[in-house]
C-alpha positions in Angstrom: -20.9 -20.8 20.3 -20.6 -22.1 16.9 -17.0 -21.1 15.1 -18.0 -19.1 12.5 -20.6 -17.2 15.0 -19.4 -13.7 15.0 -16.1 -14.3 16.9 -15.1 -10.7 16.3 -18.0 -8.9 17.9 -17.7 -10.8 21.1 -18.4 -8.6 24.3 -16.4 -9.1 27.1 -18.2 -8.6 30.4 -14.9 -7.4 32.1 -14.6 -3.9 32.8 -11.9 -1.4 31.6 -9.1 -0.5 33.5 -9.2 3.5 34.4 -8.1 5.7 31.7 -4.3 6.8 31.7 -3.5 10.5 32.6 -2.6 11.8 29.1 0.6 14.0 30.1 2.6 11.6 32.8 4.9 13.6 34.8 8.9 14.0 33.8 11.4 12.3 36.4 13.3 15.1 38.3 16.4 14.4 37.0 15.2 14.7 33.4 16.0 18.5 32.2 13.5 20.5 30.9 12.8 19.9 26.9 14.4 22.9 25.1 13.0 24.1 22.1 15.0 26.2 19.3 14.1 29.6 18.7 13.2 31.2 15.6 15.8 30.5 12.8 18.9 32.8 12.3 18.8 35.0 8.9 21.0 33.1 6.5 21.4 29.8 8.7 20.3 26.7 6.8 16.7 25.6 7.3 16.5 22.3 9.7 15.9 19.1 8.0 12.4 17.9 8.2 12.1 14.9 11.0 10.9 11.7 8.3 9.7 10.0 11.5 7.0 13.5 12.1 6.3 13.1 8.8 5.3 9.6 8.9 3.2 10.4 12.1 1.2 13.0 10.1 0.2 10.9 7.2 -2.9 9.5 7.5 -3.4 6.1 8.9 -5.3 3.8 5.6 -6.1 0.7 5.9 -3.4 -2.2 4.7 -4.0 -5.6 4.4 -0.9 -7.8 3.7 -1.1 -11.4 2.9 2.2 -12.6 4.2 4.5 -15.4 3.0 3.1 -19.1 2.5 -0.4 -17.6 2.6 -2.7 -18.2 0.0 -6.0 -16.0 -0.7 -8.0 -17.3 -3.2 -11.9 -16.2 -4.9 -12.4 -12.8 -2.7 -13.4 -9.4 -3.3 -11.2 -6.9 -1.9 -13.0 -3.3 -1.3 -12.3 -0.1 1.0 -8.9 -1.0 1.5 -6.3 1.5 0.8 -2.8 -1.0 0.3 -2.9 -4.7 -0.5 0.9 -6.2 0.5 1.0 -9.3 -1.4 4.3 -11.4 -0.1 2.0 -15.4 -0.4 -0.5 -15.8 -3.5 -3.7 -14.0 -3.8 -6.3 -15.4 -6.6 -8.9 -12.1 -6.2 -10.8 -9.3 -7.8 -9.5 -5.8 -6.2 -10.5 -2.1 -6.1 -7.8 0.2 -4.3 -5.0 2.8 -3.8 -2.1 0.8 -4.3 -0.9 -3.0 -4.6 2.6 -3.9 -3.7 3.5 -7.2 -4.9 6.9 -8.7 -3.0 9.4 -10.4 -4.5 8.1 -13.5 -3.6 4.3 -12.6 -3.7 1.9 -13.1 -6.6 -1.4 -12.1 -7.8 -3.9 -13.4 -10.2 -7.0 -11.6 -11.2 -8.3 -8.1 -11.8 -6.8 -4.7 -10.3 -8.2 -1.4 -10.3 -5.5 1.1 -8.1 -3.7 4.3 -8.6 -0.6 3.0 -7.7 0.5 -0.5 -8.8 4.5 -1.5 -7.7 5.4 -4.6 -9.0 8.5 -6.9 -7.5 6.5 -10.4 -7.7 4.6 -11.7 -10.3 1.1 -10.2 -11.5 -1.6 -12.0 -14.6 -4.7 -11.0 -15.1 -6.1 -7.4 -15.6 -4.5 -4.1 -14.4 -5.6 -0.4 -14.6 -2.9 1.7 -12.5 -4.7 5.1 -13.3 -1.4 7.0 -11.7 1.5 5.1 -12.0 3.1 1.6 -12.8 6.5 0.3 -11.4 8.0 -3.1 -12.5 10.6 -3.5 -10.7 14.0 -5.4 -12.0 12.5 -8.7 -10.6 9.0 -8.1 -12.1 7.0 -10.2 -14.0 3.7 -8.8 -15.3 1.2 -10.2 -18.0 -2.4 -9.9 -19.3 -4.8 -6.7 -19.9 -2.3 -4.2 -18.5 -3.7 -0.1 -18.5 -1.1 3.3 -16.8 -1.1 6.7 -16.2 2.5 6.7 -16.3 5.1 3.2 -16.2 8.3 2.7 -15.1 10.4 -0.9 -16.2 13.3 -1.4 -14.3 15.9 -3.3 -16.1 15.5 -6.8 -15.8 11.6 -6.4 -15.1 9.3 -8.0 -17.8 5.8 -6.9 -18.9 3.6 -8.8 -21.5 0.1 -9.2 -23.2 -2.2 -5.9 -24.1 -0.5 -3.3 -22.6 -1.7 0.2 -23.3 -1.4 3.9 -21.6 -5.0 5.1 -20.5 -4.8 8.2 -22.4 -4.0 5.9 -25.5 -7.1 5.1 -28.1 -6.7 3.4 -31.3 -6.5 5.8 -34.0 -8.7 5.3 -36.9 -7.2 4.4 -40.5 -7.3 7.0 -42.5 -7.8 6.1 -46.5 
Protein backbone atom coordinates (compact mmCIF):
# COMPACT_ATOMS: atom_id res chain seq x y z
CA UNK A 1 0.00 0.00 0.00
CA UNK A 2 1.10 3.28 -1.26
CA UNK A 3 1.49 6.10 1.78
CA UNK A 4 -0.93 8.44 0.87
CA UNK A 5 -3.49 5.36 0.10
CA UNK A 6 -6.28 5.99 2.49
CA UNK A 7 -4.36 5.13 5.67
CA UNK A 8 -7.32 6.25 7.78
CA UNK A 9 -10.00 3.98 6.44
CA UNK A 10 -7.95 0.92 6.95
CA UNK A 11 -10.03 -2.28 8.08
CA UNK A 12 -8.66 -4.30 10.52
CA UNK A 13 -9.64 -8.00 10.07
CA UNK A 14 -9.37 -8.59 13.96
CA UNK A 15 -12.41 -8.93 15.75
CA UNK A 16 -13.74 -6.83 18.72
CA UNK A 17 -13.42 -7.76 22.07
CA UNK A 18 -17.06 -8.32 23.86
CA UNK A 19 -18.78 -5.29 24.87
CA UNK A 20 -18.28 -4.04 28.58
CA UNK A 21 -21.38 -4.43 30.95
CA UNK A 22 -22.40 -0.78 31.27
CA UNK A 23 -23.13 -0.68 35.17
CA UNK A 24 -19.93 -2.74 36.79
CA UNK A 25 -20.84 -3.86 40.20
CA UNK A 26 -19.65 -1.75 43.54
CA UNK A 27 -17.03 -3.55 45.77
CA UNK A 28 -18.74 -4.61 49.05
CA UNK A 29 -16.94 -2.51 51.10
CA UNK A 30 -17.88 0.52 49.14
CA UNK A 31 -21.11 2.23 50.97
CA UNK A 32 -24.03 2.86 49.12
CA UNK A 33 -23.99 6.39 47.20
CA UNK A 34 -26.22 8.82 49.18
CA UNK A 35 -28.01 11.33 47.46
CA UNK A 36 -29.30 14.71 49.23
CA UNK A 37 -32.85 15.32 49.59
CA UNK A 38 -34.78 18.10 48.52
CA UNK A 39 -33.31 21.49 49.66
CA UNK A 40 -34.21 23.03 53.12
CA UNK A 41 -36.51 26.40 52.83
CA UNK A 42 -34.02 29.15 53.34
CA UNK A 43 -30.70 26.97 53.04
CA UNK A 44 -28.39 28.26 50.32
CA UNK A 45 -28.79 26.69 46.95
CA UNK A 46 -25.72 24.04 46.18
CA UNK A 47 -23.06 25.27 43.96
CA UNK A 48 -23.25 23.95 40.49
CA UNK A 49 -20.51 21.04 39.89
CA UNK A 50 -18.17 22.97 36.74
CA UNK A 51 -16.94 19.50 35.99
CA UNK A 52 -21.09 18.34 35.24
CA UNK A 53 -21.25 21.27 33.45
CA UNK A 54 -18.39 20.66 31.23
CA UNK A 55 -19.81 17.03 30.75
CA UNK A 56 -23.04 18.56 29.30
CA UNK A 57 -21.64 20.86 26.79
CA UNK A 58 -21.54 19.54 23.63
CA UNK A 59 -18.59 17.85 22.29
CA UNK A 60 -17.33 20.34 18.77
CA UNK A 61 -14.81 19.61 16.99
CA UNK A 62 -11.13 21.30 17.85
CA UNK A 63 -8.27 21.19 15.89
CA UNK A 64 -5.13 22.60 17.60
CA UNK A 65 -1.96 23.06 15.75
CA UNK A 66 0.57 22.70 18.51
CA UNK A 67 3.98 24.34 19.07
CA UNK A 68 6.76 24.13 16.39
CA UNK A 69 4.08 23.15 13.84
CA UNK A 70 3.57 24.92 10.82
CA UNK A 71 0.19 24.72 8.66
CA UNK A 72 0.52 26.40 5.65
CA UNK A 73 -2.15 26.99 2.20
CA UNK A 74 -5.36 25.00 3.65
CA UNK A 75 -8.86 25.44 3.92
CA UNK A 76 -10.22 25.00 7.24
CA UNK A 77 -14.19 24.13 7.30
CA UNK A 78 -16.71 22.34 9.80
CA UNK A 79 -14.58 22.85 12.60
CA UNK A 80 -15.92 24.48 15.62
CA UNK A 81 -12.23 25.76 17.51
CA UNK A 82 -8.98 26.28 15.78
CA UNK A 83 -6.05 26.30 18.83
CA UNK A 84 -3.23 27.90 17.08
CA UNK A 85 0.05 27.55 19.55
CA UNK A 86 2.80 26.81 15.96
CA UNK A 87 2.05 29.09 12.70
CA UNK A 88 -0.87 28.53 10.51
CA UNK A 89 -0.76 30.35 6.85
CA UNK A 90 -4.78 29.40 6.00
CA UNK A 91 -8.20 30.60 4.96
CA UNK A 92 -10.84 29.61 7.87
CA UNK A 93 -14.59 29.51 8.47
CA UNK A 94 -15.52 28.75 12.29
CA UNK A 95 -16.83 29.24 15.91
CA UNK A 96 -13.93 30.43 17.47
CA UNK A 97 -9.99 30.79 16.96
CA UNK A 98 -7.69 30.99 19.92
CA UNK A 99 -4.41 32.11 19.10
CA UNK A 100 -1.62 31.23 22.02
CA UNK A 101 0.90 33.29 23.13
CA UNK A 102 3.26 31.85 21.00
CA UNK A 103 0.97 30.84 18.09
CA UNK A 104 0.27 32.90 14.95
CA UNK A 105 -1.95 33.15 12.10
CA UNK A 106 -1.89 34.61 8.63
CA UNK A 107 -4.80 34.71 6.32
CA UNK A 108 -8.51 35.14 6.36
CA UNK A 109 -10.96 34.43 9.48
CA UNK A 110 -14.57 34.19 9.52
CA UNK A 111 -15.71 33.07 13.52
CA UNK A 112 -17.92 34.32 16.19
CA UNK A 113 -15.51 34.28 18.68
CA UNK A 114 -11.94 35.44 17.94
CA UNK A 115 -9.45 35.53 21.30
CA UNK A 116 -6.26 36.79 20.57
CA UNK A 117 -2.91 36.11 22.85
CA UNK A 118 -0.47 35.46 19.69
CA UNK A 119 -0.15 37.33 16.66
CA UNK A 120 -2.91 37.56 13.84
CA UNK A 121 -2.49 39.52 9.89
CA UNK A 122 -4.64 39.22 7.38
CA UNK A 123 -8.58 39.52 7.42
CA UNK A 124 -10.91 39.02 10.45
CA UNK A 125 -14.72 39.17 10.86
CA UNK A 126 -15.52 38.15 14.67
CA UNK A 127 -19.33 38.60 14.15
CA UNK A 128 -19.72 38.14 18.33
CA UNK A 129 -16.87 39.16 20.03
CA UNK A 130 -13.08 40.18 19.76
CA UNK A 131 -10.49 39.73 22.69
CA UNK A 132 -6.85 40.97 22.40
CA UNK A 133 -5.39 40.02 25.04
CA UNK A 134 -2.42 42.14 26.82
CA UNK A 135 0.16 40.11 24.72
CA UNK A 136 -1.79 40.56 21.43
CA UNK A 137 -0.79 41.69 18.31
CA UNK A 138 -3.44 41.98 15.63
CA UNK A 139 -3.23 43.71 12.02
CA UNK A 140 -4.98 43.91 8.66
CA UNK A 141 -8.85 44.00 7.62
CA UNK A 142 -10.19 43.63 11.13
CA UNK A 143 -14.45 43.51 11.49
CA UNK A 144 -16.47 42.82 15.56
CA UNK A 145 -19.57 42.53 17.03
CA UNK A 146 -18.22 43.67 20.19
CA UNK A 147 -14.00 44.09 21.14
CA UNK A 148 -12.17 43.93 24.06
CA UNK A 149 -8.16 45.40 24.18
CA UNK A 150 -6.48 44.41 27.07
CA UNK A 151 -3.77 46.71 28.10
CA UNK A 152 -0.73 46.05 26.48
CA UNK A 153 -2.51 44.25 23.41
CA UNK A 154 -2.09 46.10 20.04
CA UNK A 155 -4.60 46.16 17.05
CA UNK A 156 -3.75 47.92 13.60
CA UNK A 157 -4.94 48.44 9.89
CA UNK A 158 -8.88 48.88 8.92
CA UNK A 159 -10.51 48.06 11.85
CA UNK A 160 -14.23 48.65 11.97
CA UNK A 161 -17.41 47.38 14.13
CA UNK A 162 -19.86 45.34 11.82
CA UNK A 163 -22.72 47.47 12.58
CA UNK A 164 -20.49 50.45 11.53
CA UNK A 165 -21.09 51.93 7.71
CA UNK A 166 -19.54 55.07 6.42
CA UNK A 167 -21.83 57.85 6.77
CA UNK A 168 -22.40 59.89 3.76
CA UNK A 169 -21.17 63.72 3.69
CA UNK A 170 -23.68 65.77 4.03
CA UNK A 171 -23.33 69.39 2.01
Amino acid sequence: MKYADNLFARRDPRPLPAAVPAVMPLPATTPPATHPAAPRPGAPAPAADPAAARQEEPAGSKLIVGANIKLKGVEIDDCDTLVVEGRVEATMVSRAIQIAENGAFSGKVDVDVAEIRGDFKGEMTARKRLVIHASGHVSGKIRYGKMLVQEGGEISGDVAGLGETALPLVR
